[in-house]
VEXKELO-725066 format. One record per residue: x, y, z of N, C-alpha, C, O, CB in turn. Coordinates in pm, whole numbers, padded with zeros to 5 digits, always signed. Glycine has a CB too. Layout:
VEXKELO-725066
XYZXYZXYZXYZXYZ/...
end
This chain:
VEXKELO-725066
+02519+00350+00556+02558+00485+00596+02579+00488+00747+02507+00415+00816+02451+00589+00553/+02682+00576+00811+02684+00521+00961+02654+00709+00958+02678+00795+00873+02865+00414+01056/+02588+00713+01103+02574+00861+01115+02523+00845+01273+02424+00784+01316+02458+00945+00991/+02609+00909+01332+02655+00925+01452+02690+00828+01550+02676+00832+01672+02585+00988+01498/+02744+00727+01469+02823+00657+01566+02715+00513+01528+02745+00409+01585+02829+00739+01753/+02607+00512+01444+02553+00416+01432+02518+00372+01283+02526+00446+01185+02462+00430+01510/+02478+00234+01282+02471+00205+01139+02285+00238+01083+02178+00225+01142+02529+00018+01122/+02325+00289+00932+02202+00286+00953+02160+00227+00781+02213+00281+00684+02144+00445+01017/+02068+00119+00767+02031+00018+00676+01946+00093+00561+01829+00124+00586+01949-00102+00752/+01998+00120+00445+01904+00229+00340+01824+00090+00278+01850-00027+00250+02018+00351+00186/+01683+00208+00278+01626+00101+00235+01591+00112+00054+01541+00204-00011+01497+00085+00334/+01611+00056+00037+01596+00034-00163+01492+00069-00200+01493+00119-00313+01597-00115-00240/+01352+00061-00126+01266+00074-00231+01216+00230-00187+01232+00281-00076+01146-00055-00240/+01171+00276-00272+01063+00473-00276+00987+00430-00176+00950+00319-00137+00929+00545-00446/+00968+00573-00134+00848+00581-00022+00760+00610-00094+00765+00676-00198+00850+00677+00097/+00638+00542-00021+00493+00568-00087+00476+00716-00031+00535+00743+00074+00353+00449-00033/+00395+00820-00100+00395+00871-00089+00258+00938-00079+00201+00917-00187+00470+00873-00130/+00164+01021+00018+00055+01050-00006-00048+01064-00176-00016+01119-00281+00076+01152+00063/-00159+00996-00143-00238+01033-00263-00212+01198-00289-00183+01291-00213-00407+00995-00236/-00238+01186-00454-00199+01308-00502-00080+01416-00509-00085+01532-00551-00265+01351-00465/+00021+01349-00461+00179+01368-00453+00214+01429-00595+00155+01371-00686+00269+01215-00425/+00275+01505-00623+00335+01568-00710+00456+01502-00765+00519+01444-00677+00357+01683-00663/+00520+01492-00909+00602+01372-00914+00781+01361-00785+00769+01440-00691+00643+01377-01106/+00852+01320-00782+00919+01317-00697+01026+01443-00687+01069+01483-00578+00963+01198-00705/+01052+01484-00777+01159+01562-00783+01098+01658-00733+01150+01713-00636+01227+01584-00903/+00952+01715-00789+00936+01838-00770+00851+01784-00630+00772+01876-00609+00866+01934-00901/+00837+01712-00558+00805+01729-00451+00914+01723-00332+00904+01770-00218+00712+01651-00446/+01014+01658-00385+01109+01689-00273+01159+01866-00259+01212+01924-00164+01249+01587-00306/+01122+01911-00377+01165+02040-00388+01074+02129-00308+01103+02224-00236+01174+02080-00529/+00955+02077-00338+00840+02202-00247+00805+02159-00114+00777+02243-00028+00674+02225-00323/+00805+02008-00082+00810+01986+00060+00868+02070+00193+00987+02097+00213+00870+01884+00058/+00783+02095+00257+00889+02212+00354+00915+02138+00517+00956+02200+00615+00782+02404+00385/+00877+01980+00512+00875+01932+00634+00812+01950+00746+00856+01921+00857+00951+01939+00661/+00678+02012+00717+00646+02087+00815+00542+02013+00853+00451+02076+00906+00624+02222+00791/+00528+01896+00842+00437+01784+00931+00281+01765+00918+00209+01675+00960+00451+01817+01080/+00244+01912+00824+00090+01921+00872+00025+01797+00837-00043+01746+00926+00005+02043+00804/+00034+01713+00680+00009+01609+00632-00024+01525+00756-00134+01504+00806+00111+01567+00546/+00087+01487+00790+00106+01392+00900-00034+01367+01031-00101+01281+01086+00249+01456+00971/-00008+01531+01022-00091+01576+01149-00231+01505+01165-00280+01447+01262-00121+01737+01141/-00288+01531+01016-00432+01533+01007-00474+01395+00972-00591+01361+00994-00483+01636+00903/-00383+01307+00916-00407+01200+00864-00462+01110+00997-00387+01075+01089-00280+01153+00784/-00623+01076+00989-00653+01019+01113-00626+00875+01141-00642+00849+01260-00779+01040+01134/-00585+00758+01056-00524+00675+01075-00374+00685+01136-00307+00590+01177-00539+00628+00976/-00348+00787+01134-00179+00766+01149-00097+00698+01045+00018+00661+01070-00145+00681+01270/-00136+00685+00965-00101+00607+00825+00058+00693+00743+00131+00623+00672-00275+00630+00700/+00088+00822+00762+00128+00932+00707+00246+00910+00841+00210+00948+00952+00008+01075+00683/+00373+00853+00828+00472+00927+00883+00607+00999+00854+00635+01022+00736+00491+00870+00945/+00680+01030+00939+00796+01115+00895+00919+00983+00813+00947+00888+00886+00870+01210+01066/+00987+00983+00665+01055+00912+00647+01196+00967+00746+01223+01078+00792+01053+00894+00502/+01257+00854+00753+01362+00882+00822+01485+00811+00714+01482+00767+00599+01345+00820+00983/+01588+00828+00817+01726+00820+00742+01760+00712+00675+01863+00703+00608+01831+00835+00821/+01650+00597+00691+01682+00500+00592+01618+00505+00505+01596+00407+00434+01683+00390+00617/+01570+00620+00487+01522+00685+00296+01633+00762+00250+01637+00785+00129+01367+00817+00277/+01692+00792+00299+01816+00881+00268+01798+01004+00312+01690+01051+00348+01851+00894+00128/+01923+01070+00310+01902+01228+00392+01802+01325+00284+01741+01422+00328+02090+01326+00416/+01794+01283+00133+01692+01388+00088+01547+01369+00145+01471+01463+00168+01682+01386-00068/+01522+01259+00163+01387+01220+00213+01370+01250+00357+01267+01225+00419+01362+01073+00192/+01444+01289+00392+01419+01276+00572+01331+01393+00618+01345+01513+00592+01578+01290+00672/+01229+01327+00696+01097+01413+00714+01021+01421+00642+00925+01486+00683+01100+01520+00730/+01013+01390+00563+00951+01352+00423+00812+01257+00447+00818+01142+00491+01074+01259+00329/+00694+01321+00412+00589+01232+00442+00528+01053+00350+00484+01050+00235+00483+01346+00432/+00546+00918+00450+00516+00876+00367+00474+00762+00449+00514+00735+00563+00597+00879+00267/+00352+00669+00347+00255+00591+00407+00365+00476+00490+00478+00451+00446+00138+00524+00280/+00325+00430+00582+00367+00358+00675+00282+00207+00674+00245+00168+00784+00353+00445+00801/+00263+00156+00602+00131+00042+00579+00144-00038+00695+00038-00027+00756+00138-00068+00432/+00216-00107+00752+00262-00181+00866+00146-00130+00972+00063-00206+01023+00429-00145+00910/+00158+00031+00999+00123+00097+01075-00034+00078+01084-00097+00034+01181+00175+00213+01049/-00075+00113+00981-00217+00146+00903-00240+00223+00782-00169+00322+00766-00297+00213+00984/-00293+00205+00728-00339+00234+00554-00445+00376+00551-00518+00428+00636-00451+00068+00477/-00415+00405+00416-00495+00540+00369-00667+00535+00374-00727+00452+00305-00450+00571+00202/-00735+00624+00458-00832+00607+00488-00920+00663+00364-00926+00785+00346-00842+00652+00614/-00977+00586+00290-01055+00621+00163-01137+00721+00196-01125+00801+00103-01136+00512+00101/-01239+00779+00298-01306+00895+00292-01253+01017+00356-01314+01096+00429-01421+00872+00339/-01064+01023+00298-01011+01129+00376-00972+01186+00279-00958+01119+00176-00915+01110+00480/-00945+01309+00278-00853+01376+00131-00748+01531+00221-00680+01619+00169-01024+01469-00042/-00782+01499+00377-00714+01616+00457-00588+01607+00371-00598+01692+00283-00690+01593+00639/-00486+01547+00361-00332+01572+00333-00335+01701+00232-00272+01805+00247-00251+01426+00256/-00425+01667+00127-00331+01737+00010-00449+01896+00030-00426+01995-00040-00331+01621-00204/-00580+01896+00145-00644+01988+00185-00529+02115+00245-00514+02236+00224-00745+01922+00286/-00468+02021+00322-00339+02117+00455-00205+02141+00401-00128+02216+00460-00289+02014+00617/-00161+02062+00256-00021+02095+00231-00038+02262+00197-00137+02301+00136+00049+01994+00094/+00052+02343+00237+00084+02431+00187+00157+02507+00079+00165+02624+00041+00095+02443+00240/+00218+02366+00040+00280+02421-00086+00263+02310-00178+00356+02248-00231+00436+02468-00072/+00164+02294-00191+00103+02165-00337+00208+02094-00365+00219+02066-00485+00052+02230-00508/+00306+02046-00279+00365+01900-00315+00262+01778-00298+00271+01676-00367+00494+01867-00216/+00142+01802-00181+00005+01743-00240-00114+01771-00242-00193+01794-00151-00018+01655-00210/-00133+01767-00439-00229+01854-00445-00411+01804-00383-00475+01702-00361-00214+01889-00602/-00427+01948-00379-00601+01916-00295-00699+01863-00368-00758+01944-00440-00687+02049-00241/-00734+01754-00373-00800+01641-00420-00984+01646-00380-00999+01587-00273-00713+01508-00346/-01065+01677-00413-01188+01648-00381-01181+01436-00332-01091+01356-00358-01292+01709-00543/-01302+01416-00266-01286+01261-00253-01268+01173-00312-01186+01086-00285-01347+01214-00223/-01375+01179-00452-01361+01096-00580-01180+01086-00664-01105+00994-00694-01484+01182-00694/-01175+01220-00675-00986+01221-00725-00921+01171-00626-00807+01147-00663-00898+01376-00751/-00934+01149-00537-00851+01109-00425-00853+00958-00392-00756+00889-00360-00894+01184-00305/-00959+00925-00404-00959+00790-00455-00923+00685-00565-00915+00563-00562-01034+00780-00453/-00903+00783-00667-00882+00689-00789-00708+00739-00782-00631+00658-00832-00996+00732-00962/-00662+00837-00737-00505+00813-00684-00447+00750-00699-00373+00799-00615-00469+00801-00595/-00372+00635-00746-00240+00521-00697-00121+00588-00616-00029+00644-00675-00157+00447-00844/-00126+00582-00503+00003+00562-00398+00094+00467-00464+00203+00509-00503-00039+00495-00242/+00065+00358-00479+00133+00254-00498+00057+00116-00590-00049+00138-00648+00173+00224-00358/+00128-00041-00595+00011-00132-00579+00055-00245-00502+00171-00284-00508-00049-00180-00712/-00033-00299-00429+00020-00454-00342+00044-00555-00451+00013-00547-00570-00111-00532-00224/+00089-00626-00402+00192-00717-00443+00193-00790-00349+00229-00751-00238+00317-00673-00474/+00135-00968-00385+00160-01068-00266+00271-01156-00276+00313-01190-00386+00048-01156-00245/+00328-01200-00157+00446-01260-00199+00395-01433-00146+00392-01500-00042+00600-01176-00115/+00363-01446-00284+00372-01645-00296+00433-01736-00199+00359-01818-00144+00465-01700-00421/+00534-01732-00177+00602-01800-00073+00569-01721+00139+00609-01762+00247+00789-01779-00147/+00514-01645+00114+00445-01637+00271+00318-01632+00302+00273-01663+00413+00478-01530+00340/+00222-01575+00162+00067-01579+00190+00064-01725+00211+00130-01812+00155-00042-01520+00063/-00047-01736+00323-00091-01881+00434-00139-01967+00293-00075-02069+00268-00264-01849+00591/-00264-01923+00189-00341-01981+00109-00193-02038-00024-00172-02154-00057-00483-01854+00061/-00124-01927-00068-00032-01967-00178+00020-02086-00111+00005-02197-00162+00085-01856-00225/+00083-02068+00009+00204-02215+00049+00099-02342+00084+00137-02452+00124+00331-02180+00233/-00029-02308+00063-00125-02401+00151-00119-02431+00275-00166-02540+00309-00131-02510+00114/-00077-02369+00347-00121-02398+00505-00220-02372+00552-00255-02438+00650-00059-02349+00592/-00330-02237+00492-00461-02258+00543-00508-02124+00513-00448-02018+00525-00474-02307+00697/-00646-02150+00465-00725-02036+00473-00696-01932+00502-00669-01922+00622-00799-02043+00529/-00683-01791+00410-00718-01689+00472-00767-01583+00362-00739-01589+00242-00608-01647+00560/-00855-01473+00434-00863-01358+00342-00889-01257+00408-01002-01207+00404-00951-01363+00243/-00800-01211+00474-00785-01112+00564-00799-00988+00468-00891-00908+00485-00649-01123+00649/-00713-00975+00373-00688-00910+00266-00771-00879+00164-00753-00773+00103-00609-00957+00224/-00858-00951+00134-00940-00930+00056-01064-00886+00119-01139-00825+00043-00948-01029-00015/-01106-00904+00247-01216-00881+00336-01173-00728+00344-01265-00646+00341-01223-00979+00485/-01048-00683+00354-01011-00530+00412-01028-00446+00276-01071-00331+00274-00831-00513+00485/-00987-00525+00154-00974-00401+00066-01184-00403+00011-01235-00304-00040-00813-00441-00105/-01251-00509+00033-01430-00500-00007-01445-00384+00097-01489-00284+00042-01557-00670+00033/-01424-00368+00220-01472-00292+00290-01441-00155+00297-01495-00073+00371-01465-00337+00377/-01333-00133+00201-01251+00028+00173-01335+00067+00044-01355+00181+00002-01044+00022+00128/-01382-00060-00014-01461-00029-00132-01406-00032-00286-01467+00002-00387-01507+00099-00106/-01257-00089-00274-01214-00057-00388-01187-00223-00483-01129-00231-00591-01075+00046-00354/-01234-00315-00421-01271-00439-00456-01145-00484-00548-01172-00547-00651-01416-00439-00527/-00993-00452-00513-00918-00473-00617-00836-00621-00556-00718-00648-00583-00823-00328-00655/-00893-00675-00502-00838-00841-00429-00910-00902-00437-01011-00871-00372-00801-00874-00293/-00917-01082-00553-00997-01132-00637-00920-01268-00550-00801-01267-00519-00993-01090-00817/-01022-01391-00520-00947-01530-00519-00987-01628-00599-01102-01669-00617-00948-01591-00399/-00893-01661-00644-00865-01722-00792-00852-01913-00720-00814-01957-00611-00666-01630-00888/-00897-01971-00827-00841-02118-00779-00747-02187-00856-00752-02204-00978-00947-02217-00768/-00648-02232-00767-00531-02309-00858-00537-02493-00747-00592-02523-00641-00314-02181-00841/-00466-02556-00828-00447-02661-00806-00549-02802-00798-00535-02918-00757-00395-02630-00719/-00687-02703-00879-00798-02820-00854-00790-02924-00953-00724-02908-01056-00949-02768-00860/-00864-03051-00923-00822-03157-01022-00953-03175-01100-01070-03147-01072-00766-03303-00951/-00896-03229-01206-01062-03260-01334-01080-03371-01306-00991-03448-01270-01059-03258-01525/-01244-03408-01323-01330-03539-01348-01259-03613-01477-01152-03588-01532-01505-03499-01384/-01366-03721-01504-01308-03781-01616-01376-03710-01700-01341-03737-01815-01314-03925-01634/-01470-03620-01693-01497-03530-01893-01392-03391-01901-01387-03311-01994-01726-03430-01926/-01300-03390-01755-01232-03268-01796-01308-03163-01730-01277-03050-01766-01224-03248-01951/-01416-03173-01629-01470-03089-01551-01380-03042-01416-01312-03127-01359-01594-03150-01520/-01382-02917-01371-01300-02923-01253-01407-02998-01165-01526-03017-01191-01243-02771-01194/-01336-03036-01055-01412-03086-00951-01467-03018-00831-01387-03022-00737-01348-03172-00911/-01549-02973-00812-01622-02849-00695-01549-02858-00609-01456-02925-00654-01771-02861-00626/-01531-02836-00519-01407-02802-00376-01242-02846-00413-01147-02816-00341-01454-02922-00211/-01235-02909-00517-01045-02926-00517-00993-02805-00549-01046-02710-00606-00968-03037-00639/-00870-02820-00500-00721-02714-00487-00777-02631-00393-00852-02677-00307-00658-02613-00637/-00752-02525-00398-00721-02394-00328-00761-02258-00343-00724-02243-00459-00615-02379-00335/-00818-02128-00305-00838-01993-00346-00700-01978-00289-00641-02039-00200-00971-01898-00289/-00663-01872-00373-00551-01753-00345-00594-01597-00390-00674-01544-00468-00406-01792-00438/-00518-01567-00319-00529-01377-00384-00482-01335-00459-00361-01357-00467-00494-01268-00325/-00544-01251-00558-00471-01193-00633-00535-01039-00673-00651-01004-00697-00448-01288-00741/-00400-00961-00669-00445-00842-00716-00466-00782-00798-00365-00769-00867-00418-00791-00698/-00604-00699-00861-00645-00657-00953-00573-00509-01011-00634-00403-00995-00772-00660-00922/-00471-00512-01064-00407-00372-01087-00468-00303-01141-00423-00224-01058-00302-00358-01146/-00549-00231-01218-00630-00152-01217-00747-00092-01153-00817+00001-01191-00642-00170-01277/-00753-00167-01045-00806-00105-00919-00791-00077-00803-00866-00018-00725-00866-00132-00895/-00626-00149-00781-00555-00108-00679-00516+00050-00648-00463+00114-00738-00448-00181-00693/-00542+00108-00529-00446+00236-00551-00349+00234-00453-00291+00339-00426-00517+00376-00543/-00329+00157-00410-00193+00158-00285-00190+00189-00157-00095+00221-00086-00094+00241-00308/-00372+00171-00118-00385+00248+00007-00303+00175+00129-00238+00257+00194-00544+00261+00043/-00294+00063+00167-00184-00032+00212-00288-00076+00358-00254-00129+00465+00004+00058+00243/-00379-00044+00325-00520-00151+00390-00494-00277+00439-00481-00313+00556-00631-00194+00281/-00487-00359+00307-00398-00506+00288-00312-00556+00385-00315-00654+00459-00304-00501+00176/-00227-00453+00366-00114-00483+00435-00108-00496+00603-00062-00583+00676-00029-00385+00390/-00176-00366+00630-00187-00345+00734-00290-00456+00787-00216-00498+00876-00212-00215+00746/-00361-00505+00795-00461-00646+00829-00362-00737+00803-00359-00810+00903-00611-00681+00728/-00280-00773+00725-00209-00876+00741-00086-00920+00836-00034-01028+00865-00182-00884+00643/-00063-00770+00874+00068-00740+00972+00045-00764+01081+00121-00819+01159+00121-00613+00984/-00134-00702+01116-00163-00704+01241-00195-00829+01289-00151-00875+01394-00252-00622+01266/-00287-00895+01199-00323-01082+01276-00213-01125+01189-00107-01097+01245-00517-01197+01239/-00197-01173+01091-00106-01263+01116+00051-01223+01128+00134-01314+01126-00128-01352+01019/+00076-01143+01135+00255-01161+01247+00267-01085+01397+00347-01105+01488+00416-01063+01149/+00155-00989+01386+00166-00972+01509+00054-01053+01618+00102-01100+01721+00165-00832+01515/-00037-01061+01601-00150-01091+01701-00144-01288+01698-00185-01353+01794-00332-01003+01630/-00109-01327+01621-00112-01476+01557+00038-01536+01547+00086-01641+01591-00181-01473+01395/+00079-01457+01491+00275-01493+01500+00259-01595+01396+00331-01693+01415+00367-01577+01681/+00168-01601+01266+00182-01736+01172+00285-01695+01054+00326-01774+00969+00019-01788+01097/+00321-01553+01063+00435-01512+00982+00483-01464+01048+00442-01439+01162+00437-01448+00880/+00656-01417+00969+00775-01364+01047+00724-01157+00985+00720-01060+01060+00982-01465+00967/+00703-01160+00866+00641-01075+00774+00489-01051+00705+00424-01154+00686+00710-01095+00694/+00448-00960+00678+00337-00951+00616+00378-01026+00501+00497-01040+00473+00286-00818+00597/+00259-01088+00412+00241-01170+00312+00193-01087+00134+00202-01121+00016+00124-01271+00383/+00137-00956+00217+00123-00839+00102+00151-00698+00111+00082-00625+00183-00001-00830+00062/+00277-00641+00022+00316-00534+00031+00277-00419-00070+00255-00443-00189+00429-00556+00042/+00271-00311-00024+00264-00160-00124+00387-00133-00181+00482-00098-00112+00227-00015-00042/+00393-00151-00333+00527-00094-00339+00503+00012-00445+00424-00003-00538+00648-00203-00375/+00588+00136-00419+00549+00236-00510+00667+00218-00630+00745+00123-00641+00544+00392-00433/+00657+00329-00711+00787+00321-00820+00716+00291-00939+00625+00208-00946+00912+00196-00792/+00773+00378-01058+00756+00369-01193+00637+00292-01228+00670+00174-01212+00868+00315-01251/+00538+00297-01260+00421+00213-01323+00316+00186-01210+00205+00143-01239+00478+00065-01389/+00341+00203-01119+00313+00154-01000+00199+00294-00940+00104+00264-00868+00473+00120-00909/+00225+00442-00979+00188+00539-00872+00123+00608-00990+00141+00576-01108+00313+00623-00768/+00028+00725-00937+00012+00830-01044+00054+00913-00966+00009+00936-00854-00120+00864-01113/+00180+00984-01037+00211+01128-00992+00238+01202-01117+00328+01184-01200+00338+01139-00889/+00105+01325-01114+00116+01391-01215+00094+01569-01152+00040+01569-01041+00005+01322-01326/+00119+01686-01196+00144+01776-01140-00046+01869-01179-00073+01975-01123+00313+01834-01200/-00152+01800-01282-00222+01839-01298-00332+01784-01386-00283+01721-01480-00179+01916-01306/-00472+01787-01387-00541+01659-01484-00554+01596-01363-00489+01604-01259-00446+01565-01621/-00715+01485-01417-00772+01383-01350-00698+01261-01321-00628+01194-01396-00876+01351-01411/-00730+01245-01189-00665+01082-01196-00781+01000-01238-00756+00892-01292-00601+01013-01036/-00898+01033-01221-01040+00944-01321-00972+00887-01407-00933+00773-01435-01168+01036-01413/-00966+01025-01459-00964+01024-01640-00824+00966-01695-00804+00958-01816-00978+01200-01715/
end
């Protein structure tokens, strides 16, 4: 799309969208742009989408993971919306939420390609409390009865989808040491992606339950 004289790159995938988001249609409909979301969110996690969401989305509040991730003992957003595009969540509903779910990509996590240790990712999501990043071992070799052998192959990460909610925690620890502070990637190695199967957006009812 070029718009005003410049190009501008749409990006394909949905914006994540605050816990407790109302489904899309009807939240683009009641959204009034009016930032408060944004405001209160004390990570800064919550920003304005812009034009490479497309012009319906623009201003449009949505998690920024790169930035920093959804702070599990917050539920301000859907406290301050004014018009329940997100609804007000006590803590517990607000937690069991799906924004989204991470998704690691094999070919850049340090541990998948084997270049070396890490669990940045899994250290960030134990400490949010939602324990949904498990390391699994692949590549170890068996004894001769067919026993694995104690230290061969490798841990990797992997995510537990039913306990993920998309806070983008993950992500954000991975962005920060390793591509920005470390430079050992060009990209983060684990992303939030929202969309179909992926989010709960429902207009009423537990996300518990």
């Amino acid at each position: 799309a070029i718009v005003a004289g410049s190009s501008v790159t749409q990006d394909p995938s949905p914006p994540i969208r605050p816990p407790g988001s109302v489904p899309e249609d009807m939240f683009l409909r009641l959204c009034v742009r009016c930032g408060q979301c944004i405001k209160v969110c004390p990570n800064n996690a919550l920003q304005p989408a812009g034009l490479a969401n497309g012009f319906d989305n623009l201003w449009t509040p949505k998690l920024a993971a790169d930035w920093s991730g959804c702070e599990p003992s917050c539920n301000n957003c859907g406290q301050l919306c004014p018009t329940s595009a997100i609804r007000a969540l006590n803590l517990p509903e607000k937690q069991a939420a799906r924004m989204g779910l991470a998704q690691v990509d094999r070919e850049r996590c340090l541990p998948y390609a084997g270049r070396q240790a890490c669990q940045l990712c899994l250290d960030e999501c134990k400490a949010a409390g939602y324990d949904a990043i498990e390391f699994r071992r692949i590549g170890g070799q068996m004894d001769e009865n067919g026993r694995p052998v104690e230290g061969s192959g490798r841990l990797i990460p992997v995510v537990v989808e039913d306990r993920c909610v998309g806070c983008g925690l993950c992500q954000m620890r991975c962005h920060a040491i390793n591509v920005k502070a470390r430079g050992l990637l060009p990209r983060h190695a684990i992303e939030v992606v929202a969309g179909p199967g992926r989010e709960d957006r429902i207009t009423s009812g537990s996300y518990i339950a």
